[in-house]
Structures are given as C-alpha cells and as structure tokens.
C-alpha positions in Angstrom: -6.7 13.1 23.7 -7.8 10.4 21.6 -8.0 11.2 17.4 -11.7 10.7 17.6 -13.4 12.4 20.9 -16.1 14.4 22.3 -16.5 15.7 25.8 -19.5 17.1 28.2 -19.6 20.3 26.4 -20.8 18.4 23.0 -22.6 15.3 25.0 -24.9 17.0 26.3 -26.2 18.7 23.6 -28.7 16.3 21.8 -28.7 17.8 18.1 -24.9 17.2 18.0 -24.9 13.4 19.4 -27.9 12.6 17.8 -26.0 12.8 14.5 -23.2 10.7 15.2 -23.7 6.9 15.0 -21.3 4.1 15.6 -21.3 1.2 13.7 -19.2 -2.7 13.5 -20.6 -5.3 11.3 -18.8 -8.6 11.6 -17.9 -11.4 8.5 -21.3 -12.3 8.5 -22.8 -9.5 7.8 -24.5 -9.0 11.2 -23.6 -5.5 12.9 -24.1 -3.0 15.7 -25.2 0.8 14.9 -26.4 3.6 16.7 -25.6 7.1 18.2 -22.7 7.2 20.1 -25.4 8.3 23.1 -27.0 5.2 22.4 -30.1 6.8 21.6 -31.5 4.8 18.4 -32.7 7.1 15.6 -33.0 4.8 12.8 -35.3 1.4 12.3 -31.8 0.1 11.4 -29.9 1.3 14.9 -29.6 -2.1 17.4 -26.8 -3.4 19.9 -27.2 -7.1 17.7 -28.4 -6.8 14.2 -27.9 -10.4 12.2 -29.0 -12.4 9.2 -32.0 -14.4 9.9 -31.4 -17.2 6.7 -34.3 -19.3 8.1 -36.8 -16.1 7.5 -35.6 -14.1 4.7 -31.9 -14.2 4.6 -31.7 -10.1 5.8 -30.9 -8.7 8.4 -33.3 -8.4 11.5 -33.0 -6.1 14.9 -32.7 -8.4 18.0 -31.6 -6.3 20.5 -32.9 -2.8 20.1 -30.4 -1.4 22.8 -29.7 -2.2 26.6 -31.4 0.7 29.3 -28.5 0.8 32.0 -29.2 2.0 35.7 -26.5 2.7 38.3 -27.6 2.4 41.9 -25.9 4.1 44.8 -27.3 4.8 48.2 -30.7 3.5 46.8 -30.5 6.5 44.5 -30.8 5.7 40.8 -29.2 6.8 37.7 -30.8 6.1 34.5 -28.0 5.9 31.4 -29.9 5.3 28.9 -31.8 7.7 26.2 -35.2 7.3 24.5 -37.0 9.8 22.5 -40.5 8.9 21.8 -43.2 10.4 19.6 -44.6 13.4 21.7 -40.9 14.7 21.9 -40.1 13.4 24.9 -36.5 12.1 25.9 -36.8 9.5 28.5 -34.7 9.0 30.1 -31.9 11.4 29.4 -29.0 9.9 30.7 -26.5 11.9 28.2 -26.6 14.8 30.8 -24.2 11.8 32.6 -21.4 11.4 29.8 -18.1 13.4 30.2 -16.7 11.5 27.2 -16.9 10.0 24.3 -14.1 8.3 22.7 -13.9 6.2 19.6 -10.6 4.4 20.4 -9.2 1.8 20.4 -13.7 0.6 20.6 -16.1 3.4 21.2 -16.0 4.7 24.6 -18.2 5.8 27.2 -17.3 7.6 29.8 -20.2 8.4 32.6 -19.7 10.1 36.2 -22.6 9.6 38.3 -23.6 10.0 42.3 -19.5 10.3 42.7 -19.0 7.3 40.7 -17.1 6.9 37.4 -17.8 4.3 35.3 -16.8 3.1 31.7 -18.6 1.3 28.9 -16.7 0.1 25.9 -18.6 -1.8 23.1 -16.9 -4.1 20.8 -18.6 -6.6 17.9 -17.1 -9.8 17.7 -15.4 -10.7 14.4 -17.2 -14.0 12.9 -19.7 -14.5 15.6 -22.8 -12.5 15.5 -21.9 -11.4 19.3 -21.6 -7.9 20.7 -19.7 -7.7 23.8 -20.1 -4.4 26.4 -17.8 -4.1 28.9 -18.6 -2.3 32.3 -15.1 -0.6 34.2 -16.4 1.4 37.3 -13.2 3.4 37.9 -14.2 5.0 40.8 -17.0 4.0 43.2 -16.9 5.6 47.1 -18.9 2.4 47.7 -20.4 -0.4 46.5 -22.8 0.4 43.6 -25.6 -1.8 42.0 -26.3 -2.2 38.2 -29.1 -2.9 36.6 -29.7 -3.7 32.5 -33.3 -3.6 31.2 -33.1 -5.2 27.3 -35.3 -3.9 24.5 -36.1 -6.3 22.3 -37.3 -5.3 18.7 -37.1 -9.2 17.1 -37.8 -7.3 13.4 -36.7 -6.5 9.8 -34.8 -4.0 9.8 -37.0 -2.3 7.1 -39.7 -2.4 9.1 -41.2 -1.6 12.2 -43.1 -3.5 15.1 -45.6 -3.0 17.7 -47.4 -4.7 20.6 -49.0 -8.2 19.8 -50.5 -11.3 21.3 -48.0 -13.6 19.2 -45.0 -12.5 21.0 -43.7 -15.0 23.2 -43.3 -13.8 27.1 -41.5 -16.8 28.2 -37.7 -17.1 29.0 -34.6 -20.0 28.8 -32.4 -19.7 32.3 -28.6 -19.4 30.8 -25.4 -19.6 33.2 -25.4 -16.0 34.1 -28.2 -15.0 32.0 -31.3 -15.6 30.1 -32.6 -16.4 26.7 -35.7 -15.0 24.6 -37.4 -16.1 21.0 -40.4 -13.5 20.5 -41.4 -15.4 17.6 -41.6 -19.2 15.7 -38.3 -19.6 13.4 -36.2 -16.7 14.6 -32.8 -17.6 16.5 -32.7 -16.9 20.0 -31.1 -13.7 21.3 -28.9 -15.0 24.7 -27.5 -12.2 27.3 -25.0 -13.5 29.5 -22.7 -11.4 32.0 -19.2 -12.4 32.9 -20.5 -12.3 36.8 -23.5 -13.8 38.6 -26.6 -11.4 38.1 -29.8 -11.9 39.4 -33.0 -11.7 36.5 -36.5 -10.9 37.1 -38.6 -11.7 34.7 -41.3 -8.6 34.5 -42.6 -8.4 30.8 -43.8 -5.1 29.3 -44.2 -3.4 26.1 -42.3 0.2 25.5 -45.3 2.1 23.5 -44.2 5.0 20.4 -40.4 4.9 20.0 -39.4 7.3 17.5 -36.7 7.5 15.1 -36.2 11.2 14.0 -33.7 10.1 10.8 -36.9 7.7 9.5 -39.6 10.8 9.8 -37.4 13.3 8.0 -36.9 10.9 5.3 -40.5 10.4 5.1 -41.5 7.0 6.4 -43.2 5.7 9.2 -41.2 6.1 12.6 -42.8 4.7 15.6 -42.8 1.5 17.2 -43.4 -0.8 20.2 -40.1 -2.1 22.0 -40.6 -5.7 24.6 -38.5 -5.4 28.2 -38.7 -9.0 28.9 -37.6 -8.3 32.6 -34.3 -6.9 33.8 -30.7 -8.2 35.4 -29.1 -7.0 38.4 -25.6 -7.5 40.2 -23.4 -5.2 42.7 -19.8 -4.4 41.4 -17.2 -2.0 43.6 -14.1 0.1 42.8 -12.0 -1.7 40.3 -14.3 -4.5 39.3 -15.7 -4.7 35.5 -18.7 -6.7 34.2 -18.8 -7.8 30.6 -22.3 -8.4 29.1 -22.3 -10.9 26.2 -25.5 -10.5 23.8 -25.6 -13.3 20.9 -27.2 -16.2 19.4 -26.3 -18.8 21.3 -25.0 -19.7 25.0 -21.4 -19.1 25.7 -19.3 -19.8 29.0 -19.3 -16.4 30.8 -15.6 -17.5 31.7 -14.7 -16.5 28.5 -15.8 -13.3 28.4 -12.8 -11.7 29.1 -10.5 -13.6 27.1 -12.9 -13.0 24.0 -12.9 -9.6 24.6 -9.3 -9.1 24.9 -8.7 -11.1 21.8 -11.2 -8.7 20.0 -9.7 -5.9 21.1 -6.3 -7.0 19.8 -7.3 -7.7 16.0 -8.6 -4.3 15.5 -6.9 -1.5 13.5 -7.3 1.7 16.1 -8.9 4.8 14.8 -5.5 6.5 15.8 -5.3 8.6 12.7 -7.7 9.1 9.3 -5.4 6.5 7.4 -6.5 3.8 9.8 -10.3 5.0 10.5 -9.9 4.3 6.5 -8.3 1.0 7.2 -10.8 0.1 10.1 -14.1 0.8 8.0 -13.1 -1.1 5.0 -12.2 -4.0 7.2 -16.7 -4.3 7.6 -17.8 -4.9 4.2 -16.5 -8.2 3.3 -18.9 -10.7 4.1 -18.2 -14.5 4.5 -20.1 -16.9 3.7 -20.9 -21.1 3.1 -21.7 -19.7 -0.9 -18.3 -17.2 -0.8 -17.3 -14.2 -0.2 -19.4 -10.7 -0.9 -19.5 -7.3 -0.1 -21.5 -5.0 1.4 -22.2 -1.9 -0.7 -23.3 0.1 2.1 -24.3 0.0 6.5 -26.7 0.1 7.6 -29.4 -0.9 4.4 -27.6 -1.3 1.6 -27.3 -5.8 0.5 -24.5 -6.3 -2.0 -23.7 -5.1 -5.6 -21.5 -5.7 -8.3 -21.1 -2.2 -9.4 -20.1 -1.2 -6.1 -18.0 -4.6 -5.9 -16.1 -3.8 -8.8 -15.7 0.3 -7.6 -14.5 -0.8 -4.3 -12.1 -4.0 -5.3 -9.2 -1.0 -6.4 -9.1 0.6 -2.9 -10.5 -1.8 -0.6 -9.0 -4.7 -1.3 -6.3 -4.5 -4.1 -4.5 -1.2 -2.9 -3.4 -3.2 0.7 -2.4 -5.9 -1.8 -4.6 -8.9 -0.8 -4.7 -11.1 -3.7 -6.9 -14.0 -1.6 -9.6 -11.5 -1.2 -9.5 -10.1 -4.0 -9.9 -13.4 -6.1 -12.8 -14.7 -3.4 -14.9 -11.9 -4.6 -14.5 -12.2 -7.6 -15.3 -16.1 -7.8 -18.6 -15.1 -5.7 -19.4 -12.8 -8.6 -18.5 -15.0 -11.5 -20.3 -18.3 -9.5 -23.3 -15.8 -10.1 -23.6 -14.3 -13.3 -26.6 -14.7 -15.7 -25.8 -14.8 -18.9 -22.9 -11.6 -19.4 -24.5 -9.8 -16.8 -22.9 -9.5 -12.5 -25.8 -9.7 -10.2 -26.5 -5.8 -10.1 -28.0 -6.3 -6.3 -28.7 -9.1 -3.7 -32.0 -8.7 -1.8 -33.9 -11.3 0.3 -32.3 -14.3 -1.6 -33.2 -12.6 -4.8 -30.5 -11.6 -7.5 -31.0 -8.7 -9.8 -29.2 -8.4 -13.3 -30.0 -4.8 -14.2 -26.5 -3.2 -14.6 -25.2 -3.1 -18.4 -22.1 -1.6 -16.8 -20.9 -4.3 -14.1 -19.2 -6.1 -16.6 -17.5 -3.8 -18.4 -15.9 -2.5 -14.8 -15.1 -6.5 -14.9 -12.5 -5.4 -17.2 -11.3 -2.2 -15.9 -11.0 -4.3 -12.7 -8.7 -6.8 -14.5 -6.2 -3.8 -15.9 -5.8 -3.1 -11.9 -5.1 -6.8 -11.2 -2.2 -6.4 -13.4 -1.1 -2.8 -12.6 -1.7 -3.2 -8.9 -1.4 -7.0 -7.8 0.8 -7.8 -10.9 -1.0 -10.6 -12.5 0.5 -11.1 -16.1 -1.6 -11.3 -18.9 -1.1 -14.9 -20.0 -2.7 -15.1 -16.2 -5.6 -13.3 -16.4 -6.5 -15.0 -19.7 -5.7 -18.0 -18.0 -8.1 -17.5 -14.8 -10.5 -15.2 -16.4 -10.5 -15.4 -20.2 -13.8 -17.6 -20.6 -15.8 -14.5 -18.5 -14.3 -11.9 -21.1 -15.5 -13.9 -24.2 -18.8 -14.3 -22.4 -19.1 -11.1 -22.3 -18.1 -9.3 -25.1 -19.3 -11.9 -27.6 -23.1 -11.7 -26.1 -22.7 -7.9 -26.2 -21.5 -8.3 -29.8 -24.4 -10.4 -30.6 -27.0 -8.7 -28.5 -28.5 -10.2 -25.0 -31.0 -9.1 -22.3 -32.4 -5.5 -21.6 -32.0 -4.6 -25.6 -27.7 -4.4 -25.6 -26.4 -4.9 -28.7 -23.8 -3.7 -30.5 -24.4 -1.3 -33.3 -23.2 -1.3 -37.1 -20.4 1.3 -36.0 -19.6 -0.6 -33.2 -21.4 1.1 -30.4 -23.1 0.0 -27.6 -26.8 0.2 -27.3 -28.8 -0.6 -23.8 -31.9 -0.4 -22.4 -35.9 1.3 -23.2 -37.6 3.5 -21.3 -38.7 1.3 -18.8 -34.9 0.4 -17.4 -31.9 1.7 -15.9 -29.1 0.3 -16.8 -26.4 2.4 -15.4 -25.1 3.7 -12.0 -28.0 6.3 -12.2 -30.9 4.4 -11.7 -33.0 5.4 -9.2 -36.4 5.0 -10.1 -39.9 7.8 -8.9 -43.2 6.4 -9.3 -42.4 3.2 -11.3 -40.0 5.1 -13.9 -36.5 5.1 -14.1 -35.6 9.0 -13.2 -32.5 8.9 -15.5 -33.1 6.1 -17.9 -30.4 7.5 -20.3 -31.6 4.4 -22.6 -29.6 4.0 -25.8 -25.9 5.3 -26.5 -24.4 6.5 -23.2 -20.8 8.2 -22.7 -19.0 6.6 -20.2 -20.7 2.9 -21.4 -19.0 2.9 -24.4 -15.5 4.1 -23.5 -16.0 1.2 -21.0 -16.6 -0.9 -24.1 -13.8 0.3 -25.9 -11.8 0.1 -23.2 -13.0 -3.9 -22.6 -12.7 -4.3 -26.3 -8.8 -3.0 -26.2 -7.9 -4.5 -23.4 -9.1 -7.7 -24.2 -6.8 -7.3 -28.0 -4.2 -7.0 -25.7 -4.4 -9.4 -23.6 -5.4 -12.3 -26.4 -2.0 -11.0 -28.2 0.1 -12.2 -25.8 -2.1 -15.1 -24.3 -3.2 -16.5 -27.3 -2.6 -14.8 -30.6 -4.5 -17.5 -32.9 -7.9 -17.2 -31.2 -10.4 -15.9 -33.4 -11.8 -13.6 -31.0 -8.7 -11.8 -31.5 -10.0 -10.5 -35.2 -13.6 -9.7 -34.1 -12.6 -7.9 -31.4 -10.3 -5.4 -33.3 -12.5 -4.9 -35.7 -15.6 -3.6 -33.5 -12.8 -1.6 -31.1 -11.6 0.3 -34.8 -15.1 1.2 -35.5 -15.7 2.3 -31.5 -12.8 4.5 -32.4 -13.7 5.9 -35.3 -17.3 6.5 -34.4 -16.8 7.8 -30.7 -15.9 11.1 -30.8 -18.6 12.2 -33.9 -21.2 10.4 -31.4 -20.8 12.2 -28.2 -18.7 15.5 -29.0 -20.9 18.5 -31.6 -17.5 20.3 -31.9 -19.9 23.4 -33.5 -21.8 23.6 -30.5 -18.9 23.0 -28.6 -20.2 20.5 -25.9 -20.3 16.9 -24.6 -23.5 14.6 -24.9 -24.1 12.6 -22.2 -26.2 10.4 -23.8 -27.7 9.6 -27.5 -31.1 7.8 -28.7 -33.4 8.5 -31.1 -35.6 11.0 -29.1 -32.6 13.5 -28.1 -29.1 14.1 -27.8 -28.8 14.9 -23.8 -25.9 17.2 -23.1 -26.3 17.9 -19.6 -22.9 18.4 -17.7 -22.2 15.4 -15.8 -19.1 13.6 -14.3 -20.2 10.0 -17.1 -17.8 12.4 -19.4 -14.9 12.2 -16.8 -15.4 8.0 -16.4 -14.8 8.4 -19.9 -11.3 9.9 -19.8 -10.2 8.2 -17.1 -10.0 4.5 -18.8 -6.2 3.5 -20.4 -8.2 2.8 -23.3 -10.1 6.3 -24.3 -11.5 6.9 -27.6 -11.1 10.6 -27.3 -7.8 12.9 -28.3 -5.7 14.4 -25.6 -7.4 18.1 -26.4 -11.2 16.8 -25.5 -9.4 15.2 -22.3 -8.4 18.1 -20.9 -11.7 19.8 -22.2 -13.4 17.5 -20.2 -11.2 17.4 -17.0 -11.6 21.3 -16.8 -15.6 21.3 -17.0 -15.2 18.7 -14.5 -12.8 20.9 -12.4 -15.1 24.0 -12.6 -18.6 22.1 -12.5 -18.7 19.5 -10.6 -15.8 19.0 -8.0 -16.3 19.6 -4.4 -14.2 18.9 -1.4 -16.5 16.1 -1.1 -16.3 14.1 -4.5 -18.1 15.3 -7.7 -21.6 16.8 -8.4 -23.7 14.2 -10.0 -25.1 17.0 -12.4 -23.7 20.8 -13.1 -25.2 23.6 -10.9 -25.8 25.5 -14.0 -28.3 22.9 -15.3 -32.6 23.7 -14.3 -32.7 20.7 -12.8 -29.9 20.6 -10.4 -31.1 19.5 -6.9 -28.9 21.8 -4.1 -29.8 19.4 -1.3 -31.0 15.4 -1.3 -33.8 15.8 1.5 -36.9 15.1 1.7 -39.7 12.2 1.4 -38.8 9.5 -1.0 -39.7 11.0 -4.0 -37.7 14.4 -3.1 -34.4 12.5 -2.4 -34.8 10.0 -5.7 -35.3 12.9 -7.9 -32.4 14.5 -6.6 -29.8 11.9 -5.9 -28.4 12.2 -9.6 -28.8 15.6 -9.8 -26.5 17.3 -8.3 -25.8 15.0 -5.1 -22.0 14.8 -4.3 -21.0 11.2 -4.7 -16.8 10.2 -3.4 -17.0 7.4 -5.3 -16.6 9.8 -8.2 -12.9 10.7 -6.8 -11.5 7.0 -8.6 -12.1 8.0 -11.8 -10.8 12.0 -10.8 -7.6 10.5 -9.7 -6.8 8.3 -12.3 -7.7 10.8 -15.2 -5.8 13.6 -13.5 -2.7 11.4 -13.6 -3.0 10.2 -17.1 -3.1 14.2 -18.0 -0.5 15.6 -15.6 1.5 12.8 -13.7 3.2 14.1 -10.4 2.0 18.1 -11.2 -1.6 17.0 -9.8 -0.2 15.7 -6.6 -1.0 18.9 -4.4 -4.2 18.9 -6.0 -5.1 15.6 -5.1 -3.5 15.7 -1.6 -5.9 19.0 -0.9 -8.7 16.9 -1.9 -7.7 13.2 0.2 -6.9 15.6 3.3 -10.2 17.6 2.9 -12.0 14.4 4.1 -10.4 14.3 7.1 -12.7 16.8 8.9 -15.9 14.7 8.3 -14.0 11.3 10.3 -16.3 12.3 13.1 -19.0 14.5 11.4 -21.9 11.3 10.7 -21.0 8.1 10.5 -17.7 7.9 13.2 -14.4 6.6 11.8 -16.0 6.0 7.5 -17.8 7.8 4.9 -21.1 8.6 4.0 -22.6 7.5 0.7 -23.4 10.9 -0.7 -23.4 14.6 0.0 -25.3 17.4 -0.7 -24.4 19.2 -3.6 -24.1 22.6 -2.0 -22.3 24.1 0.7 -21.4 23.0 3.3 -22.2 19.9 1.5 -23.7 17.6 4.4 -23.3 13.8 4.5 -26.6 12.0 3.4 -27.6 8.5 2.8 -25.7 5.7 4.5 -23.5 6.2 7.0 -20.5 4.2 6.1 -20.2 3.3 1.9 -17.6 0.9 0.5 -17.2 3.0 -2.8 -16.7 6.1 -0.8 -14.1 4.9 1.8 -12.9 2.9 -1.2 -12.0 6.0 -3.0 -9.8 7.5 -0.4 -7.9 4.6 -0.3 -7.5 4.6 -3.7 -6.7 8.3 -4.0 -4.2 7.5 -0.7 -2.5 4.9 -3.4 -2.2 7.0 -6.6 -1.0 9.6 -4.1 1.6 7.6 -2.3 2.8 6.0 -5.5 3.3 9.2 -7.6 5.6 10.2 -4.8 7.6 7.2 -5.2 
C-alpha cells in the first residue's frame, strides 16, 4: 500500500472525497487543485490555473476540469463528477474509483465495463503545463475515450457565467485544439500524445456549485463553456497522455516530459517527505526575483510569512542560494524600513510593523543555521539594519516611533500592524495599536543583535552607541511595561485607553527570541500559561479558552470567520516560536515533548489538503483544518520543529 491511499470503501462516499483536494503549483506560480474525485468545490479548484500578467498579474482558471467518458461495446461510462446547484451530482463517476493513491503523482484508479484504467496527474515544474496520463491496464477489447473540457477563462476570485463576448471559435493544434474565450488572455492548448479526432460542438454548463464557497458565505454558482469534445480508441496496454498548457508543444514529447517530471519529484513515501514535497510549491520564480507564496490556493505573497517560513522551508535543508534570492526580492522592495506586508494585483502593501524586525531574527538563523559570520551579514546586509532601526528610532510611517524609555510605539485605531490583523466592517478586529508584547522583544532583540554584530564588524560606527543606549532602556523598561507582578499577569498590549491582558501566545514570541528582556522566572511563567492555555496537537490557540471572547470554531460567513480567526483559531505557525523557547528553557528534556507534538501532525497528511498543512484549525476538539489548504508557515513549522528535533539529538 502506498503512504497516502484510499480505496472504494472511502471513494465512494462523497462527504469523505469531497474534503480532500490535491494540489501542484509550479515556479511560476501557476497550479492545479481540486478533490482527489475531481469534483471542483472551490472557485479556486482547476486542472490549469496561471498568472495572467497581461490582465492583472493573478492567477486565472483556464481549465476548470476535463469530463472523461470510457466507451465499450457502445456503452458509456461517465468519470467525471459535477455537483450543481439543486444538489444534483452529475455525473457521478466516483461510484467507478477503486483507488486513490497519492504516490509517487496522485492516482486514479477506475474499473469500468471490465476495463481497468489509470489516470495519473502531474504539473510540470517551470511550465504552466499539466500533464494527465491515461494507462488502460486491462481492456477485453478495444475501448474508446472521450474528453469533454470545461473552460472557466476567470479570476480565480470570481465567478463567470454565460455571455455573448465569449469567443466560440477554435485553433487546429497537432493532435489537438486551441481556445481564447476572451481579448488579452493566453490561449489554453490541449494536445494528446496520440491522434484524436475533435468536434467542435459549443455549449454552456448552467449553475455549477462549489459547496466550500457557499459555507464560507459567498456566491457559488457559475456557467462552465464545453467548446466541443476529443475522441481516440486505445486497447490493452496502450496509454494516452493529454497535455493542457499555454502554448503548442510536440505531442512526441509527451512522454519524455512526463517521465522527466516524474523523476524530479520528492515521493509522498513518508510525512518527512510529503513535508519536503509541499515546501518544494511556494517558491515562485520570476524576471523581478524570487517570492513566495504564503498560502494555495488564494493567498499572493508576504513578508511576514516570508520571513516565518525562510527557518524551515528554506534554511533547515541548507539552501543558502534560495535563501539569499528571497531575500534580495524583499529588500529590492522595501519602502522606507518597512517589507512589502502583501502582493496583490501588482499592488504592494507596507502594513506590517513587524516584518522587519523578523528581518533580524531571520539574520540570527543565517548565522546559527547556514553559518554566515557576523562580519558577513554586516557586510551583505548591514545598510537594511541601519535603515531600519534608525527610522524606527526617529519615527516613520503608520505612527512608529520610539518612545523616551525606548519602547516601540505603532499604529491608531484605524491599522493593524501586526500578524493579527484581520479587519470586520472596515476596522481592524485586533488593532492592538500602541505598545505590543511580542513587538518590542522583537525590537530588543533587533536592537541586541545588531550591538553585536557592529562589535565585531565594525566597532567605531556610531550606530554602535545609539543602539545600546535605546536596547538598555528596552531593558530596563520591559518588564514594568508588560508584567503587573500584583495582579500577577501578562499584558498583551499597552496604550493609553487600556492595558489588554488577554492570554495569548504574542507573550510566548516574546520568550522565544536569544535576546529577551524578561528574567528566566517570567519565562517559564509564560511557557506554562502557554502549555496549559493555548497548545493543541495542532499549534497554539490564538487566544485562551477561558477568555469571553474566545471563538471555539472559525466557520461561518465572512464576518463570522474574521472575528474569530484571532480568537481562539489554532495557528502551526505558532509551533517556531514553541520550539525554540522550549529549548532555550529545557535543552534535550523537551525532546519527547516536542516529538509528541511533530508526530501528532502526521494523522492530518491526508485529512484536507493531501501531502501539506492547512493554514489554521479550529480551536476546539477535534480541531478541524480551515482556511487554506496547504500554508508555507505551517509546513514551515514542522520542518523546523523536525530540525530543532533532529539536532538536539545530535
């Protein structure tokens, strides 16, 4: 049996298929997601999903999915699965599968009118390209196959529907055909490795509906264009590869391509390399540089979740050329002090007062984990450290500036400024606008560092004072700010309205930093609150169940799941920060505590999203995977946590 695998008993069964997606996403950011059925759920799900530069740089759906029919004994045999807005499921060719199996490629395995026949899906590397091989294993006689392509030709945040601008007409390709629905998109081209025969019979698919789009609240029908359909005969032994991409290819190649494909990948053989395989699908290349993905299938690129992911992603299997490509992208596109907080549409967004101070945190890895010296880091990145720490010093964008006793101050009440920012009805939900606990340990801990760093890379510049002096008063100011030792408890955050002490895991960030403000004793205070509040088998609660306004579940409309996404939601991200804290306490004695938690995740490989990790998870019991299906910071921090665990062994 394969690590990942389902048979007939679970394919059948709709409400446990219709849960598990697939995805690949390819250097370019283009990617293939949907259920392992191949019933699309989401406005997001498609067989070719790409970049469309020429329209809005984002990603559009092509190729909604590909409606196979087997032939025999002029019998038919629809593979394919629909459900549509009544509740239909049309047609329902899952009752066909006998297995599922996600490697080395996802896997389907359909026995049909005493014919057995395979189809294996793989996305091509850096071409926006799926490729679906076709293996009939058994066949008493000839058969005949049949593909009827949906085309969807969309954002993939929105949704379309029949209209008179679509264009009907078709490009003859060797072995295939060619379709633009509309002026300035790129042309979707479907080839097979064989001859096929394609009649062109155009019609429109009314009131496709994706169930994951209506339970979060938005609209979730739409119209879906069959152009026409393909047809060829294969027999016992023979295999058809289908080719859908943006340009014409040699169907001779097919093969070859495929088989090359196949090779490169990193097998979901055990959870290790699903780990391996997933974080392979974030970095995105391109003519600018290199990014990452923060999350599949909606999520653009960030530079908090950059910098959260660099540590296991990236730095843990020790690849320095990555690592400094990112980085580069990041620095090409700062504004002022401030990493571009998100990348939407062409548009960059500066809203994140704690990017750069992960900048640093990042740079303490680069030495710990890569071994950069610290004449080196200076060297390649000591103008972005001044840059940043002098403009917070002086005071900058968004209303940060640096107090009298040292502490940072960020944001008003109409921003966000840290990792929780959603926003409900035009308001940041958890502003936490002025003096925030983990921001300034990160500050202390950039301000150290930095010290550091100058003292043995350049011990007569003059930041070298300045910066002492502000990191002495962080120090002596730190503790009185955030800890009321008569009451006894931690305050999240400080401004003049109130002094929030709601239990949250910003405390544990905190303690987790080489540089801490804080004495041993409130460490250890704070890692067992953490320990008994907010640590699951899934990461850490955003916010303590004890609090009124912890949220058990994040479901709902839009409003539901904002307002409870940072209170109480599970995020794995949250296990970085866990790890390294837990060490800095109690070296190799937290080993079994962190292996129970690494090996915990190991049982949800195959739960959502197939071979990753979900974004978040519910903060109760049995703590169900939400949000995106496969999150860089998540499968980032198991990677990590595999690191810290693997080296405290050593």
């Amino acid at each position: 049996m394969a690590y990942i695998s389902f048979d007939k008993q679970h394919l059948v069964n709709l409400e446990f298929t219709m849960n598990k997606e697939i995805l690949r996403s390819n250097r370019s950011g283009a990617f293939c997601n949907t259920t392992i059925i191949g019933c699309n759920t989401r406005k997001y799900h498609g067989l070719l999903v790409v970049p469309q530069p020429q329209l809005d740089n984002y990603n559009h759906v092509l190729l909604s999915s590909i409606d196979e029919t087997v032939i025999v004994n002029k019998e038919e045999f629809h593979f394919g699965v629909h459900q549509y807005e009544d509740g239909t499921i049309m047609p329902s060719g899952h009752k066909y599968l006998r297995e599922f199996s996600a490697e080395p490629i996802p896997t389907l395995t359909y026995r049909v009118g005493g014919a057995r026949i395979t189809k294996e899906y793989i996305f091509a590397e850096n071409d926006s390209r799926i490729y679906i091989r076709y293996n009939v294993i058994e066949a008493a006689q000839p058969i005949v196959l049949r593909f009827d392509p949906f085309l969807a030709f969309r954002n993939v945040h929105s949704l379309t529907f029949e209209n008179h601008d679509a264009n009907r007409k078709y490009t003859p390709l060797k072995n295939g055909a060619a379709w633009k629905m509309y002026d300035n998109y790129d042309s979707l081209c479907l080839q097979f490795s064989k001859n096929v025969e394609y009649t062109h019979a155009p019609i429109w698919y009314y009131k496709n509906f994706y169930i994951r789009e209506f339970e979060r609240g938005y609209a979730a029908v739409e119209d879906l264009y069959v152009p026409g359909f393909f047809e060829l005969d294969l027999k016992q032994g023979e295999s058809v590869i289908v080719s859908a991409g943006l340009e014409e290819k040699n169907p001779a190649t097919f093969k070859r391509q495929f088989e090359a494909q196949l090779e490169s990948r990193i097998p979901r053989d055990s959870f290790e390399h699903c780990l391996q395989n997933s974080a392979q699908q974030f970095i995105i290349r391109e003519k600018d540089g290199t990014r990452m993905f923060a999350g599949f299938p909606w999520f653009g690129s960030c530079s908090r979740d950059t910098m959260l992911s660099l540590p296991g992603l990236i730095m843990a299997s020790g690849d320095k050329k990555t690592f400094k490509e990112l980085l580069k992208y990041l620095i090409d596109t700062m504004k002022g002090p401030f990493f571009s907080n998100r990348y939407y549409q062409k548009s960059l967004y500066y809203t994140a007062v704690d990017s750069p101070l992960w900048f640093f945190l990042i740079l303490q890895k680069y030495e710990q984990m890569l071994g950069a010296s610290k004449k080196t880091i200076w060297k390649e990145y000591g103008d972005v450290m001044s840059r940043i720490l002098n403009s917070f010093i002086e005071g900058c964008d968004f209303n940060v500036k640096t107090l009298e006793n040292g502490l940072l101050y960020a944001g008003n009440e109409d921003l966000a400024l840290t990792w929780m920012n959603v926003f409900c009805d035009g308001k940041p939900y958890t502003p936490r606008t002025g003096l925030d606990i983990e921001i300034n340990a990160l500050w202390y801990n950039a301000l150290r560092y930095a010290v550091d760093v100058l003292k043995e890379a350049d011990k007569k510049n003059a930041d070298l004072e300045k910066w002492t002096v502000i990191a002495d008063k962080v120090a002596a100011s730190y503790t009185n700010c955030f800890y009321d030792e008569q009451n006894d408890v931690f305050y999240d955050y400080i401004n003049d309205n109130e002094k929030n002490d709601m239990v949250r895991p910003n405390m544990l960030i905190a303690i987790s930093l080489t540089y801490c403000p804080l004495n041993d004793d409130l460490k250890k205070k704070i890692f067992d609150i953490t320990r008994s509040e907010l640590l699951t088998n899934r990461g850490l609660r955003s916010l303590s169940p004890r609090s009124e306004y912890y949220r058990e579940v994040t479901i709902g409309n839009h409003r539901e799941r904002e307002t409870a996404y940072h209170n109480g939601t599970v995020f794995p991200w949250l296990i970085m920060p866990y790890a390294d804290a837990a060490v800095s306490l109690y070296g190799k004695t937290s080993l079994p505590y962190l292996e129970d938690l690494y090996n915990s995740f190991e049982e949800v490989i195959a739960k959502n999203g197939i071979g990753t990790i979900s974004e978040i998870y519910d903060g109760n019991p049995p703590h169900e995977s939400r949000g995106c299906i496969s999150q860089s910071t998540s499968v980032a921090a198991l990677l990590y946590l595999k690191y810290v665990i693997d080296g405290l062994k050593k």
